[in-house]
C-alpha positions in Angstrom: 0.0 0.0 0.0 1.3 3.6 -1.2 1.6 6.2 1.3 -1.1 8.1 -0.3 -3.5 5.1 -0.1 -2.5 4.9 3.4 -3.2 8.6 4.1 -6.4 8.7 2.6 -7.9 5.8 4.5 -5.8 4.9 7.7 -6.9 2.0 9.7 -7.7 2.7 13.7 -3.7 2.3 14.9 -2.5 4.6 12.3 -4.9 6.8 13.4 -4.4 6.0 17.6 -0.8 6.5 16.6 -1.6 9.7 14.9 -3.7 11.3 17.9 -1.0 10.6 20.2 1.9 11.4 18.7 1.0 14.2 16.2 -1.6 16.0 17.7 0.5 15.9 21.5 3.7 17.1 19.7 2.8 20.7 20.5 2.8 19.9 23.9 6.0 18.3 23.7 8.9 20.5 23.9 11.2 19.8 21.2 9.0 17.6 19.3 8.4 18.8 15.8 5.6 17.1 13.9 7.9 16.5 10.9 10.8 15.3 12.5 12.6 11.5 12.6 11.8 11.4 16.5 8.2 12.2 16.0 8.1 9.4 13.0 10.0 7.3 14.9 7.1 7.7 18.3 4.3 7.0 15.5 5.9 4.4 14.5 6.3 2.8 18.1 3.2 3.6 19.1 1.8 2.3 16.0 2.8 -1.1 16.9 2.7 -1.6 20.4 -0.4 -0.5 20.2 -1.0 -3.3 17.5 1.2 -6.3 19.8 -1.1 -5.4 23.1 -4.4 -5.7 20.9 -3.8 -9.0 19.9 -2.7 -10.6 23.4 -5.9 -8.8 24.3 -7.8 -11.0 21.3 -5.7 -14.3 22.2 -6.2 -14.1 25.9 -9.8 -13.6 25.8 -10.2 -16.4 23.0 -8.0 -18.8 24.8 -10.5 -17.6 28.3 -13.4 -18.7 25.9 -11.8 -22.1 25.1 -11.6 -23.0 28.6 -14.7 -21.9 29.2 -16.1 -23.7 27.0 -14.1 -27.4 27.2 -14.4 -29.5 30.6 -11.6 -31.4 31.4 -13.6 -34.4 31.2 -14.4 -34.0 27.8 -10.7 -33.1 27.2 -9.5 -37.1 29.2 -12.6 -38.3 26.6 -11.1 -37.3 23.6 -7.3 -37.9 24.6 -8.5 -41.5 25.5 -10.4 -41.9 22.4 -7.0 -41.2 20.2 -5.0 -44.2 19.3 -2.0 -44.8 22.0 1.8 -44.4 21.3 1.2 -43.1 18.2 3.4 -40.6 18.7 5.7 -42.4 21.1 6.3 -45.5 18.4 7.0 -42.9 15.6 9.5 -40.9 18.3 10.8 -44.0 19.6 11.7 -45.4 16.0 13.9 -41.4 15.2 15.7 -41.9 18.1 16.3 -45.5 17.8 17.6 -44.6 14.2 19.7 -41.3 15.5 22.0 -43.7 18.1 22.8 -46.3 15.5 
């Protein structure tokens, strides 16, 4: 995406970013609105901003998950798998690794 596309619609970080970092940098001294420090903030804000939204999405859908499953149903569907499936296929590497 182009920098004018980007400016024309910008999605809700770039424009978190842009209300905290552009429209505060009056009230920072020494912060000029065009400057590398002030891209450089947008930027960081940008995508922290971005990182602590989606723990906040993962977290909550993970909570639902849990929620949701019992462990009994979980020891139901773990004892309705076939056994040492993966323990033959991991027993059979290693055997082949030490000869």
């Amino acid at each position: 995406m182009t920098n004018a596309a980007r400016a024309e619609s910008p999605d809700m970080f770039v424009q978190f970013a842009n209300i905290i970092v552009y429209q505060m940098a009056d009230q920072w001294p020494g912060l000029d609105a065009g400057s590398h420090t002030a891209a450089e903030l947008h930027f960081f804000e940008m995508e922290t901003t971005k990182i602590f939204f989606l723990l906040f999405v993962i977290i909550n859908i993970m909570g639902l998950l849990r929620a949701m499953l019992s462990p009994e149903r979980v020891r139901q569907y773990v004892h309705a798998k076939p056994k040492n499936l993966f323990l033959n296929s991991r027993h059979r590497k290693i055997k082949f690794l030490n000869e």
